[in-house]
N, C-alpha and C positions, 0 to 999 in steps of 0.2 A: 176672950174670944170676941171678935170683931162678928157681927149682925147687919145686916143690911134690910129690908124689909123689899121684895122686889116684884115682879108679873112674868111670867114664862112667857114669851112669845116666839121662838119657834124649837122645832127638834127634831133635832135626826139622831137617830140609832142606826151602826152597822155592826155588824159580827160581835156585839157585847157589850160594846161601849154606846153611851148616851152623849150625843153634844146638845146642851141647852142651854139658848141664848136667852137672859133675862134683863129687862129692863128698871133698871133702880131709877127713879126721876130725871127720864132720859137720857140715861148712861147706859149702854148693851154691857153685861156679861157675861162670859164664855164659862160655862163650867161642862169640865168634861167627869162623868159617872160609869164605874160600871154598871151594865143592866142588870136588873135584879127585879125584884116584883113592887119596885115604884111603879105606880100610876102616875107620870108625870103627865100634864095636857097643858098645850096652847092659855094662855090667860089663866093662869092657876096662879092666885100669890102664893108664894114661898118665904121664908127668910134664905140668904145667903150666910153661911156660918166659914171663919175661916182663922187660923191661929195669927197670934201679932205675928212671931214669926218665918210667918209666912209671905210677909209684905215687902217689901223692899221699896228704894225711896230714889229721887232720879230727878236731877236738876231736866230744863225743860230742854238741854242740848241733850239730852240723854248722859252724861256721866251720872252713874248708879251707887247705890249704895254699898254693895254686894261688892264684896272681896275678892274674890274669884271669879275675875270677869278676863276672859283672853279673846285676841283675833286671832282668828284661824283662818284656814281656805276650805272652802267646803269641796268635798272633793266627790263624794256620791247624795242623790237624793232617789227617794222611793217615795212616789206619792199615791195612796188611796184615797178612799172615796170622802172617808173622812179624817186621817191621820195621816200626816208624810212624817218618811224618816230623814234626817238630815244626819251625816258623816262629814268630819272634821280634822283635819290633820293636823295635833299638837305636838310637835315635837319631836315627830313620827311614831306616834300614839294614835288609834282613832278613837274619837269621839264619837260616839252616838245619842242624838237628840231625838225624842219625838215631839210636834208641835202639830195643831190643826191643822189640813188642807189650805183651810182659808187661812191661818195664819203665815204661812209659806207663799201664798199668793201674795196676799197684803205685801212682805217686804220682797218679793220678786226676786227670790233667790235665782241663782243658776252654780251649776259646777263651775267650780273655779274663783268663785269670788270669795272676799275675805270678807266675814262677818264675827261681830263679838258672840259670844257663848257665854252662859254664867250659871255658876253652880252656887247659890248660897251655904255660907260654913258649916250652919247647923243641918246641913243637907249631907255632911259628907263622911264617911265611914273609916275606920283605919282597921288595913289586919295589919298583924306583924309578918311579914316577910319570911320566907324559909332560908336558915344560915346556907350558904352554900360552903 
């Protein structure tokens, strides 16, 4: 289990979810919670707790670690106040992504453009299929 030692500095909660931005030795992290009866507040240290894999690794062009990385077109977004949704057309399959408000800002998405998507392996589930 990877530890970080870090300081709350800001947060916003809407309809359930907590987004808390924390500062590790001038580095911001995003970690999204559901609400529950934390008392999170402003300048509270915390540890950050998070599994190895859960990490993923990425030259500094962005080519990724992660297996299951495609381009797609983004073909719907839904943005709140503080989760957008992002839809994907693979294959003529949709995709659905949720990612922060602000992180949908940051890369300046729009309908229509193609962007990578990634699913890490130990992320992903198999049923068996019904015989037809």
């Amino acid at each position: 289990m990877n530890q970080l030692g870090a300081t709350i500095n800001k947060i916003k909660s809407v309809g359930g979810i907590t987004h808390i931005y924390a500062d590790v030795a001038g580095s911001v992290f995003s970690v999204l919670v559901l609400s529950g009866d934390e008392a999170y507040q402003e300048n509270q240290r915390v540890n950050l707790l998070f599994k190895e894999t859960e990490v993923m690794i990425a030259t500094c062009d962005s080519n990724i670690s992660a297996r299951n990385a495609f381009i797609s077109h983004i073909t719907y977004m839904n943005t709140g106040e503080l989760l957008a949704e992002v839809h994907f057309d693979f294959k003529g399959e949709k995709i659905v992504c949720i990612v922060t408000k602000e992180a949908l800002d940051d890369l300046q998405c729009r309908v229509g453009d193609p962007f990578k998507w990634i699913v890490k392996s130990n992320e992903v589930s198999i049923q068996i299929a019904n015989k037809v």
